[in-house]
C-alpha positions as CSV (number, residue, x, y, z in Angstrom):
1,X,-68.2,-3.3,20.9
2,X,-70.1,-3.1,17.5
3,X,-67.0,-3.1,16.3
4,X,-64.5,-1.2,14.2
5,X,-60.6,-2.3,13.1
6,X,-58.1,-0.4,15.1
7,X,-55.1,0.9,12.8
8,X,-57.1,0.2,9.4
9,X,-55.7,4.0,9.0
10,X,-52.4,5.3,9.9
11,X,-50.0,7.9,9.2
12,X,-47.3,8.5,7.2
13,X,-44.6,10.8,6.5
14,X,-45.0,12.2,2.8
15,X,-42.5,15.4,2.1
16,X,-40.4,17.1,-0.7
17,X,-37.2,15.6,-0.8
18,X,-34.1,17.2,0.6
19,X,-37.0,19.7,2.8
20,X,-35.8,20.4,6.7
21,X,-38.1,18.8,8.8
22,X,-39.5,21.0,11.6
23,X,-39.0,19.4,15.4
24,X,-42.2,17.9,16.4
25,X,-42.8,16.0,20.0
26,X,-44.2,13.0,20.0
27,X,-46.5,10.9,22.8
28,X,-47.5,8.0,22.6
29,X,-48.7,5.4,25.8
30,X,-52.1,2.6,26.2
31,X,-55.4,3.6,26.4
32,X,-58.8,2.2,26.4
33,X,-57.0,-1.3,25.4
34,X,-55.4,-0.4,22.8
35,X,-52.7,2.8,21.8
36,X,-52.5,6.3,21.5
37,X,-49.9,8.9,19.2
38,X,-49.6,12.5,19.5
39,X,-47.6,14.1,17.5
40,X,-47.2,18.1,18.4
41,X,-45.2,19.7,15.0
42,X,-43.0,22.9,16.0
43,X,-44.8,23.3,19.7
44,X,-43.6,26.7,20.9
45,X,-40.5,27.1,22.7
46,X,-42.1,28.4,25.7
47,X,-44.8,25.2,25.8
48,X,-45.1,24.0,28.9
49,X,-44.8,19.9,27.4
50,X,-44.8,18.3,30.6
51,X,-48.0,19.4,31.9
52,X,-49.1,19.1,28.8
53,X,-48.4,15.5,29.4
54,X,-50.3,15.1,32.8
55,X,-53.7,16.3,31.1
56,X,-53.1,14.1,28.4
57,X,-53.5,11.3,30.8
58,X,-55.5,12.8,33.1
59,X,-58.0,13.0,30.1
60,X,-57.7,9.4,29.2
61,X,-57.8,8.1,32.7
62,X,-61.2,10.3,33.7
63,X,-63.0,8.8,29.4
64,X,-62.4,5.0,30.6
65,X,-63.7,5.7,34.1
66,X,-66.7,6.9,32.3
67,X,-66.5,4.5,29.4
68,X,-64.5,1.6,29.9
69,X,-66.6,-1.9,29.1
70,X,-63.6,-3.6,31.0
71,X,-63.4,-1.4,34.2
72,X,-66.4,-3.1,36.7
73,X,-66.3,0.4,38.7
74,X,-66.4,2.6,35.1
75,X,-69.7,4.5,35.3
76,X,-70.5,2.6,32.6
77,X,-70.3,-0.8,34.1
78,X,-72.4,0.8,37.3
79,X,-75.2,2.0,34.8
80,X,-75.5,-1.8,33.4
81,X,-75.5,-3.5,36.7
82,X,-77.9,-1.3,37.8
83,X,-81.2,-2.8,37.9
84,X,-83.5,0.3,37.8
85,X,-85.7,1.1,34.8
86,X,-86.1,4.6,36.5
87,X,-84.4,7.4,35.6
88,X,-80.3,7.0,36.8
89,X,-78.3,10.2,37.2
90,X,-75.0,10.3,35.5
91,X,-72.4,12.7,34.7
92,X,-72.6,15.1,31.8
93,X,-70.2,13.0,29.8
94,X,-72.0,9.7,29.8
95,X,-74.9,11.5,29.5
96,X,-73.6,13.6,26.1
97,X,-72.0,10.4,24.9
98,X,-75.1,8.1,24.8
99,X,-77.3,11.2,23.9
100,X,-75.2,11.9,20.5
101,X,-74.9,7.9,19.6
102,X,-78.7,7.5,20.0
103,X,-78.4,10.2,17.3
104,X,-76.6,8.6,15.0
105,X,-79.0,5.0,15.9
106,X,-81.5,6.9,14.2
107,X,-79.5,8.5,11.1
108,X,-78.3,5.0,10.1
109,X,-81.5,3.2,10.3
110,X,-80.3,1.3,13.4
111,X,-76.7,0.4,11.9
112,X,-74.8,1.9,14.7
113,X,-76.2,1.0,18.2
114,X,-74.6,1.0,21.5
115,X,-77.2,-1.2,22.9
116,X,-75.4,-4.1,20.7
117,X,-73.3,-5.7,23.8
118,X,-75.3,-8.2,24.4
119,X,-75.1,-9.4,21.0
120,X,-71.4,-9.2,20.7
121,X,-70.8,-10.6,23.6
122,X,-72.9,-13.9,22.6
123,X,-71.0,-14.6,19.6
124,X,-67.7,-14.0,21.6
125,X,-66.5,-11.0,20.7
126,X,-66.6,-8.9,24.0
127,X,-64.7,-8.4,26.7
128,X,-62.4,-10.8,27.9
129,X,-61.6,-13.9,26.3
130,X,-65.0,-15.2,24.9
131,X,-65.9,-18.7,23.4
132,X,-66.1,-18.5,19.3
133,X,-69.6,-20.0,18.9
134,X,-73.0,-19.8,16.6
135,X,-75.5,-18.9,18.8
136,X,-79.4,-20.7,18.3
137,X,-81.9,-19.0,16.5
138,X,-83.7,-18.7,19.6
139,X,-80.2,-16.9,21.8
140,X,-80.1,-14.4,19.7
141,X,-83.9,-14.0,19.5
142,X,-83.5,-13.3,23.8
143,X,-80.7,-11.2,22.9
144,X,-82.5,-8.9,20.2
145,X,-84.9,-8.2,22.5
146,X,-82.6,-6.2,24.6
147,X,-81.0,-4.4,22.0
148,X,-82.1,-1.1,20.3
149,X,-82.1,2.1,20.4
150,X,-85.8,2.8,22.2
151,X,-84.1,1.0,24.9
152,X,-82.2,3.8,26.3
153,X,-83.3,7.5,26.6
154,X,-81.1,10.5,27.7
155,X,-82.3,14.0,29.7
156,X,-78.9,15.5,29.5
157,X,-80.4,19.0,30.9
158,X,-80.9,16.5,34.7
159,X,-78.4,14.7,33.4
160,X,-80.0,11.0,33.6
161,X,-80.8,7.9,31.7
162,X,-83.1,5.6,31.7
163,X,-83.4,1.9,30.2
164,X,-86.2,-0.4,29.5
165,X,-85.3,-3.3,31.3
166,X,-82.0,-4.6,33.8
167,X,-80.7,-6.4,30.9
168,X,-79.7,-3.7,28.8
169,X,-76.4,-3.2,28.2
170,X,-74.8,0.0,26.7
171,X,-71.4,-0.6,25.1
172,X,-69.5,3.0,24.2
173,X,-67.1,0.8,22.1
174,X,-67.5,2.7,18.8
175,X,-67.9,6.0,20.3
176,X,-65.6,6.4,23.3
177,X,-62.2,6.2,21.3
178,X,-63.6,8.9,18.9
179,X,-64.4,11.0,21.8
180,X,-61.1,10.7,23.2
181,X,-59.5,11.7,20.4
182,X,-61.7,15.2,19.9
183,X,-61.3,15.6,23.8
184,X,-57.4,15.9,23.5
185,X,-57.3,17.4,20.3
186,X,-59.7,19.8,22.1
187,X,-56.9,20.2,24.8
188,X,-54.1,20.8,22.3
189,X,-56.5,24.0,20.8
190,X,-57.1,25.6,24.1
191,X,-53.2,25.4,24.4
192,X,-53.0,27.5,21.4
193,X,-51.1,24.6,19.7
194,X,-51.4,24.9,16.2
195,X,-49.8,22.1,14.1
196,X,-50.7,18.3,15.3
197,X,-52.0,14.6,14.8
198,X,-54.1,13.1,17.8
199,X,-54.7,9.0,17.1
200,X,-55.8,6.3,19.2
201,X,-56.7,2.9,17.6
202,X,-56.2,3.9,14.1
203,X,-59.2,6.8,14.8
204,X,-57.4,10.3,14.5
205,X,-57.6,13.7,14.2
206,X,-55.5,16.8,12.4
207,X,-54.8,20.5,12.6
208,X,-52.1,22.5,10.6
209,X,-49.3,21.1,8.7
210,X,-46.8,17.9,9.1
211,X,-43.0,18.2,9.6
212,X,-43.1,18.6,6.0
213,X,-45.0,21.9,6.0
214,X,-47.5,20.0,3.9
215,X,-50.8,18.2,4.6
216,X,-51.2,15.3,6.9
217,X,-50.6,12.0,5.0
218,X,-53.1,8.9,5.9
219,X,-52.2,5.8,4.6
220,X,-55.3,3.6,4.3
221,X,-54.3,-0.2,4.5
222,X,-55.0,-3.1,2.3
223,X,-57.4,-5.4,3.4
224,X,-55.0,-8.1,4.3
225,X,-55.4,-10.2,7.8
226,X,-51.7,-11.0,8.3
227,X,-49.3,-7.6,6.8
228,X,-50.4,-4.5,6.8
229,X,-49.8,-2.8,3.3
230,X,-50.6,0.7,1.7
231,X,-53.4,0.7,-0.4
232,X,-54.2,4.4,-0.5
233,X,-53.0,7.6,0.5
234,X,-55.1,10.8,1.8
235,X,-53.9,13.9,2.0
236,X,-56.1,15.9,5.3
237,X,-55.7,18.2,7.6
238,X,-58.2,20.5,10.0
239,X,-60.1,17.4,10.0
240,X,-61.1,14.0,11.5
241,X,-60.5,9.8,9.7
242,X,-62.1,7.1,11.4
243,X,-62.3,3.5,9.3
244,X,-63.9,0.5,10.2
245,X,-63.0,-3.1,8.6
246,X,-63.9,-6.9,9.0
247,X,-61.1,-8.7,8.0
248,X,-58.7,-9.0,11.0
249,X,-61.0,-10.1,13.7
250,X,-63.4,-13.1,12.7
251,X,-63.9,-16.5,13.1
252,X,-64.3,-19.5,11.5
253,X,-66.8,-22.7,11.2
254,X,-67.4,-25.1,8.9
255,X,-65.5,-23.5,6.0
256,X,-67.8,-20.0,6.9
257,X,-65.8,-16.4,8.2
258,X,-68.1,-14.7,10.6
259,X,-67.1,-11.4,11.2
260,X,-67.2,-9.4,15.0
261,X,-69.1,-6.8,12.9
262,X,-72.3,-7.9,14.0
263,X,-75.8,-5.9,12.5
264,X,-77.9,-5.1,15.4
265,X,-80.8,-5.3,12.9
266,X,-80.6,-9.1,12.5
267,X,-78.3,-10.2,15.7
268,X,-75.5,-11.7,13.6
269,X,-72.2,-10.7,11.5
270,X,-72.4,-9.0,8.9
271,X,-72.2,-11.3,5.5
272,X,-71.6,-9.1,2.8
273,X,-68.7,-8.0,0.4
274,X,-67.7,-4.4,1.6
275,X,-64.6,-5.3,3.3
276,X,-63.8,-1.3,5.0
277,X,-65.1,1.9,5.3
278,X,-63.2,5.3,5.7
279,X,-65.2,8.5,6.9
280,X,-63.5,12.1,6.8
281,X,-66.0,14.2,8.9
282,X,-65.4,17.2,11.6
283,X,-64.9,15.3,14.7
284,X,-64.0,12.1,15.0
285,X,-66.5,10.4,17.3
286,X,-68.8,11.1,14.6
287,X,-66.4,9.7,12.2
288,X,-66.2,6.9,14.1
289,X,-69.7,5.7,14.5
290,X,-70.8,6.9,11.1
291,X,-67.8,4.2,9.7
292,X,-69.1,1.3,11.7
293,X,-72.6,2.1,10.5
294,X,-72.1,2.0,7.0
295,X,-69.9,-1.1,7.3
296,X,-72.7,-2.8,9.1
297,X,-75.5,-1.3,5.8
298,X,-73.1,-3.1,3.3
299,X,-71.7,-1.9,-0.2
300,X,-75.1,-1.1,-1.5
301,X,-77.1,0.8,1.4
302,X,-73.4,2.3,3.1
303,X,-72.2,4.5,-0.3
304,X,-76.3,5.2,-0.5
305,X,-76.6,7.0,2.7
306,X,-73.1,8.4,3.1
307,X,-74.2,10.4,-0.7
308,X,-77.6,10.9,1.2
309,X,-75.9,13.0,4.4
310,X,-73.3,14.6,2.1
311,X,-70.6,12.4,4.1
312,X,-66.9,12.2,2.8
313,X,-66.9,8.3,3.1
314,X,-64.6,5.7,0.9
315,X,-65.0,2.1,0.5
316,X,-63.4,-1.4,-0.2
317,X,-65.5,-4.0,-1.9
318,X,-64.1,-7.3,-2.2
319,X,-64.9,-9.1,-5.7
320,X,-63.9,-12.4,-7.3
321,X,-61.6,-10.0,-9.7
322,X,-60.4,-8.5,-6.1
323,X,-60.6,-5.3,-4.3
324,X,-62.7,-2.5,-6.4
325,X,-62.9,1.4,-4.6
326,X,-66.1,3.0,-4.0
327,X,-66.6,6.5,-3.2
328,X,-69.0,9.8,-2.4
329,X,-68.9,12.6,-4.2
330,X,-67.5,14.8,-0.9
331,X,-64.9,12.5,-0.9
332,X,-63.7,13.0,-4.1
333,X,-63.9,16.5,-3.3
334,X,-61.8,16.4,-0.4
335,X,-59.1,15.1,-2.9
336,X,-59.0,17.8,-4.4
337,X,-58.9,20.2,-1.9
């Protein structure tokens, strides 16, 4: 649960004025404890909507029986009960899902690391309803000590895993809902539909045109805790937007915010001025991780190593003068594309 801010992004209609809309068919539902929209522009007369409907949940159901840090019978959950530091077999899935994060663990430095859990959930930010709390120096000392990417390796060719020690805990948090969203929009393709917006939790992904005939419009919010306003709009489509934000889920102590963002470097909340991330890339678990990773590396080291991979990545900087926009250079590309 490293943390990202569900519906920093969402979309918006943006169309010549007096222009027909085209029909579109819309889905929507819970998932992974929080929502998902699908929005199917023009589906073919002949689309068969209603199974379409069945895999859709189908999908869902089968990610948070492989994912789900709240399900106690989710392969995830079985993998951190179990006490074995020998190799586990898993499915393919799990097995693809912690093999690609450990990927990105290593691109960011250690910013993004699904072995944070036990970190997360010991400043109460995990599941269920946790105590708000400053943990000792010496808690999150024990805590650290579990967390890490060298903790976990993957052998997706058996497929198995294998951890250092019972108390490591993976948490697919800031991966899973990314996934989900490339496995339907994955569905939608092999359906040979064309024109559509997959999102779940503010993460989403886009193929084709809107009911407008135009691009897909994202409206990226104004870091505000209470009302969500517009701050930005971008224009995508064929692509992936995942964001990640601090400023709706904190606490606070003694006059101090501390965020549920927490660096898996240090073992506590972020404390820096970059306020939200936005990352355009191909798919959108990528997206997803990569925008909780350079939240986590701050307004300095995030736009650094976004320009360094070549990453289409936007930021918000809070100042005393208010917020100021940051940006890469593939971002400002995709602007103008």
């Amino acid at each position: 649960m490293q943390a990202r801010l569900a519906l920093l992004v969402s979309f918006v209609a943006i169309g010549a004025c007096g222009d027909p809309l085209l029909p579109s068919y819309d889905l929507s539902g819970n998932t992974m404890g929080t929502t998902f929209n699908i929005t199917l522009v023009a589906p073919p007369a002949d689309a068969d909507l209603d199974a379409l409907r069945e895999q859709v949940y189908k999908t869902l159901e089968n990610i948070e029986d492989i994912a789900s840090t709240y399900r106690e019978d989710s392969e995830l959950s079985r993998f951190n009960r179990n006490p074995s530091i020998d190799w586990i077999d898993v499915t393919h899935e799990f097995c693809d899902m912690v093999d690609a994060a450990i990927a990105v663990n290593k691109a960011t430095h250690g910013a993004f690391d699904v072995t944070v859990g036990p970190l997360v959930n010991l400043w109460g930010f995990g599941p269920g309803d946790g105590e708000d709390r400053i943990p000792t120096d010496e808690e999150i000392a024990a805590a650290l000590s579990f967390v890490g990417a060298n903790q976990v390796e993957a052998d997706c060719r058996q497929p198995a895993l294998i951890k250092t020690s019972p108390d490591v805990y993976v948490d697919l948090s800031g991966w899973a809902k990314g996934y989900a969203v490339d496995e339907i929009a994955t569905l939608l393709d092999r359906r040979k539909l064309t024109n559509y917006l997959v999102e779940i939790g503010g993460e989403l992904r886009v193929r084709g045109h809107n009911a407008e005939q135009g691009k897909f419009a994202v409206a990226i919010e104004k870091p505000n805790k209470n009302n969500k306003m517009e701050y930005s709009i971008l224009r995508v489509t064929d692509t992936a937007v995942a964001t990640s934000g601090d400023y709706r889920n904190y606490f606070e102590n003694d006059g101090r915010r501390y965020s549920h963002m927490i660096d898996p470097r240090t073992g506590r909340p972020i404390d820096h001025e970059l306020t939200g991330v936005t990352v355009v890339s191909k798919t959108t678990a990528f997206a997803d991780a990569m925008a909780t990773a350079l939240m986590v590396l701050g307004p300095q080291d995030g736009p650094a190593l976004a320009e360094e991979r070549d990453l289409a990545a936007y930021f918000l900087v809070r100042t005393d003068s208010g917020i100021i926009e940051k940006s890469t250079s593939r971002f400002e590309e995709l602007k103008q594309e």
